[in-house]
C-alpha angles and dihedrals in degrees: 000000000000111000094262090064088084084094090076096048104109132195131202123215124221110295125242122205122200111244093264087052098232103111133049139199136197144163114239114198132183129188107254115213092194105052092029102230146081102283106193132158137174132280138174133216124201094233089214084061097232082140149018128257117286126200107247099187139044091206119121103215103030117148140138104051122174122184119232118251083248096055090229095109148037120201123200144161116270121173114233125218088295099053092256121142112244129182112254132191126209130178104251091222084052153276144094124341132223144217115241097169134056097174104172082229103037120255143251148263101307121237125196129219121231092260095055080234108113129005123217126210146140129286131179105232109209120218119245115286084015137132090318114078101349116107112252107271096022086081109127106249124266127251110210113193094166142059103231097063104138154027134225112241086017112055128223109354102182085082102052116029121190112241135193117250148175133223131228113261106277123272112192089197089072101256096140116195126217104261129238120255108215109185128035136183141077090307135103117225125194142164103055122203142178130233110229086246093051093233106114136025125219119207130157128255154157096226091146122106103242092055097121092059107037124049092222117133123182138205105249124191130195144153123281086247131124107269092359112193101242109220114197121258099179120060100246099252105085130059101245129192141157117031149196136182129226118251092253097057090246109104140031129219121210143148131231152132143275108234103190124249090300093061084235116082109103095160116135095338109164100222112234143205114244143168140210146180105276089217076053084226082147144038116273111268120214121231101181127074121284094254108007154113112350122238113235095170155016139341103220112184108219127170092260099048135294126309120216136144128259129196107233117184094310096326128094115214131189109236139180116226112194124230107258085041140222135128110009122240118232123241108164108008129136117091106335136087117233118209118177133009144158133186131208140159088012090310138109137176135182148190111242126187113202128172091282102043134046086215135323125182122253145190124225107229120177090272108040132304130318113210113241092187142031105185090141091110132171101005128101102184118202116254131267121233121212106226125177114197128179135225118236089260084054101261112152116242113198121201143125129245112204112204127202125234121272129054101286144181073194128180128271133250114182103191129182133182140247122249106041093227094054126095142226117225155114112004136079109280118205084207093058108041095044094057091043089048089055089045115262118116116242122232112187126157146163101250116179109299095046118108124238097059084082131247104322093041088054105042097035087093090067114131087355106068093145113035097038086050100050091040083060101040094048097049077048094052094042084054101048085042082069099080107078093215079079116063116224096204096062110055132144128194114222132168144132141226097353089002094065097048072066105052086050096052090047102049093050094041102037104018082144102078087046146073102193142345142208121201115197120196096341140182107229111148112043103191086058095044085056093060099026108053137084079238106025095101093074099006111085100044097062097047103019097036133234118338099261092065083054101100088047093046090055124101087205090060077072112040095104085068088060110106103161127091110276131212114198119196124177141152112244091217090046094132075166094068101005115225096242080075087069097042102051091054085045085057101049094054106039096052092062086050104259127158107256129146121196119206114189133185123209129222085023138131133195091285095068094116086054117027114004128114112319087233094046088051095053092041091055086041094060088035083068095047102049088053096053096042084059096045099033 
């Protein structure tokens, strides 16, 4: 894979099955390296495989569709003249579609009610004179009275909240009504749901009054009513997002998070799945394990428990949790990732990433899956090889090397991943096939900090980021040196977000195993992170420790101990990781004469590797490996 191949990396939105279960429906979207941009429309796929995929729209940026209950309809995203995202509506036997929704700032993921007769959904409400009509740089200034004011990959938040609303009923003539707006206030809300009766809708929010200074979300339920008063379903001590209702009406699914006695500590929390009475006349009860797996989706109410999906050692498998919960059962497991999936009328389908695919869509059959696409194309990735490697005290440390072809001694790459608390694993990965492609061997692995290896695993970096990483990574690295097809003599360091913070730490505290190194998006100083980035008010003390450890903690205390040749790659927009972090580091090293380099892209966040401009993302792409061709 060269770094323009990206064009034929495809993705597969969540499916949506009409309410029999026999047909299926999904966006598929490429990177376009034309037009610049992710193209995607709509296709539609018979469950019991009698045919092929067909395309169902001609749009170039459709995504998101959800059958009615009714089966008559399908609603999707479409973009309007100003690239923003509106609710459509199309016959699901054919025909034309039309727009329901004309939201100054687009609108969100549609939801049906149980009549097929309104959708709800989200929608960011601007403040007057602002983002809408006023030329770029003339807007009035903004006044911020609280810490959480903005969003990486968004921009500020606290002047246009997104708010839950209701369409007028449906008129397939093309009236379309004004429709209701259900919550107000300084909040976002998100996650919209039905209740089966339609007479209530559930979305998640941090209405409570300590939520600047505590990371808890609750379920909230109201009518679908102008200004409906919200009441409280959770009980105010969990960060919940995501839910579904039984069939009955009586309980609610969801899944969320612990946060210690101080409602803030999100380190290593393995997200569960929970329930709770719908009238909330009791605490939330969790379903799930104490301390695994971690919950990634869902949850889906069928007739039989709850679907959601669970990390598992680099995998991601679908499971079914019962009711009264307990130990999931597993529906799709082995070595894939699902990532998206829905069930009705007995069946259920998912999108599922392996080592050769970045998501196809499947069927669940009796013994296994049956694959409904195959949109995966022109590529033939290298393999992935499972490796386990122990620290000098004896801890496991999971991970993959991918070889090129040809006998080697080939060139290193060490990479580590962002979060930390975030995992490599069974899908095709863009990073890796396009280094092995260009001839360095890839060493990737889960040390402590990353999720899917269960509480301890997670939370065991605590206080010790740095030091308990690279201990991992390096005992990884020793062990995967061991094959002679990879030359020991030739290796390079590369990672981004928290990834970078570690190719920072590792290239001043162990150079020496290295020849170069390039840090993407990187946390290096941790006092101006605090105050700098969209989470650095709550962020640093529950993984870093308290602020006097800061300076220790921080990869930049140490910068005048790196001696290798250092790339240095950052956003210019990243309010994730704000770019001060890259120039102060740019500036360290260059003024006692090292050799650093600094790439920005402009009009960028902290998402550019992923999903940034198709021509930003090749460009970054040939950047590395020129670096590495250099240094290697």
């Amino acid at each position: 894979m060269k770094p323009a191949d990206i064009a034929h990396l495809h993705s597969l939105s969540a499916p949506t099955l009409s309410p029999d279960g026999r047909r299926a429906v999904f966006a598929v979207t490429r990177p376009d390296l034309v037009e610049d941009a992710y193209l995607g429309s709509l296709w539609s796929v018979p469950t019991d495989g009698s045919a092929p995929p067909s395309r169902l729209t001609r749009g170039t940026r459709d995504n998101g569709p959800v059958f009615s209950p009714d089966g008559r309809w399908i609603a999707f995203l479409r973009p309007d003249d100003d690239k923003r995202p509106q609710i459509h509506v199309l016959p699901a036997d054919g025909g034309e579609p039309w727009r329901i929704t004309s939201h100054p700032l687009g609108a969100g993921a549609p939801r049906w009610s149980p009549d097929s007769s309104r959708i709800a959904y989200t929608a960011r409400v601007p403040e007057p004179n602002r983002y809408v009509d006023v030329e770029p740089g003339k807007e009035p200034p903004r006044r911020v009275t609280r810490l959480k004011y903005r969003l990486d990959n968004l921009g500020f938040t606290n002047d246009r909240r997104s708010h839950v609303f209701v369409s007028a009923p449906l008129d397939p003539s093309g009236d379309v009504g004004e429709p209701v707006q259900v919550t107000r206030g300084d909040v976002d809300h998100s996650a919209v749901a039905w209740s089966p009766d339609g007479t209530e809708l559930l979305f998640s929010a941090a209405r409570h009054e300590t939520r600047d200074t505590d990371l808890v979300g609750d379920v909230w339920a109201c009518a679908p009513e102008e200004d409906a008063e919200p009441r409280r379903v959770t009980a105010g001590n969990l960060a919940a997002v995501e839910s579904d209702v039984s069939e009955d009406g009586a309980t609610v699914y969801f899944r969320g998070d612990e946060l210690g006695p101080d409602l803030n500590d999100f380190v290593g929390q393995t997200t569960a799945l929970w329930s709770v009475p719908a009238d909330a006349s009791a605490a939330p009860t969790r379903l799930t394990p104490d301390h695994d797996p971690r919950m990634a989706g869902g949850p889906v109410v069928t007739g039989r428990g709850v679907l959601g999906l669970a990390e598992n050692r680099g995998a991601v498998d679908l499971v079914l949790v019962p009711f009264a919960g307990g130990e999931p059962e597993t529906v799709i497991g082995g070595r894939t990732q699902v990532q998206s999936f829905d069930s009705a009328g007995g069946v259920t389908v998912a999108v599922v990433a392996d080592g050769r695919s970045s998501g196809e869509l499947v069927l669940v059959t009796d013994t296994g899956t049956r694959a409904l696409t195959e949109f995966a194309g022109e590529l033939d990735p290298l393999p992935m090889t499972e490796l386990t490697a122990r620290t000098a005290d004896g801890y496991p440390v999971h991970g993959w090397v991918t070889v090129p072809e040809g006998e080697g001694p080939h060139p290193v790459l060490l990479m580590i991943h962002g979060g930390p608390f975030a995992q490599y694993g069974h899908q095709l990965f863009d990073e890796v096939q396009v280094y092995a492609e260009a001839g360095y061997a890839v060493v990737m692995c889960n040390p402590r900090g990353s999720s899917g290896y269960g509480h301890e695993h997670g939370r065991a970096v605590i206080g010790s980021v740095g030091a308990t990483t690279a201990t991992d990574v390096l005992a990884f690295l020793d062990e995967a040196l061991g094959d002679e097809r990879l030359d020991s003599s030739r290796v390079g360091v590369m990672g981004g977000s928290h990834g970078g913070f570690m190719t920072t730490w590792i290239a001043a505290h162990h150079g020496d195993r290295f020849r170069a190194a390039i840090s993407e998006r990187a946390v290096n100083a941790i006092e101006s992170f605090h105050g700098s980035s969209d989470i650095g008010s709550f962020f640093p003390g529950p993984l870093y420790g308290p602020p006097e450890t800061w300076a220790e903690e921080s990869p930049l205390t140490y910068a005048d101990q790196i001696s290798v040749p250092f790339l240095i790659i950052h956003s210019e927009e990243d309010w994730r990781c704000p770019v001060e972090q890259a120039q102060r580091l740019f500036v360290s090293l260059r003024l006692r004469g090292h050799e650093a380099e600094m790439l920005l892209f402009p009009g960028e966040g902290h998402e550019l590797s992923r999903s940034g401009l198709p021509s930003h993302r090749v460009a970054r792409f040939e950047a590395i490996l020129d670096w590495w061709q250099r240094h290697l």
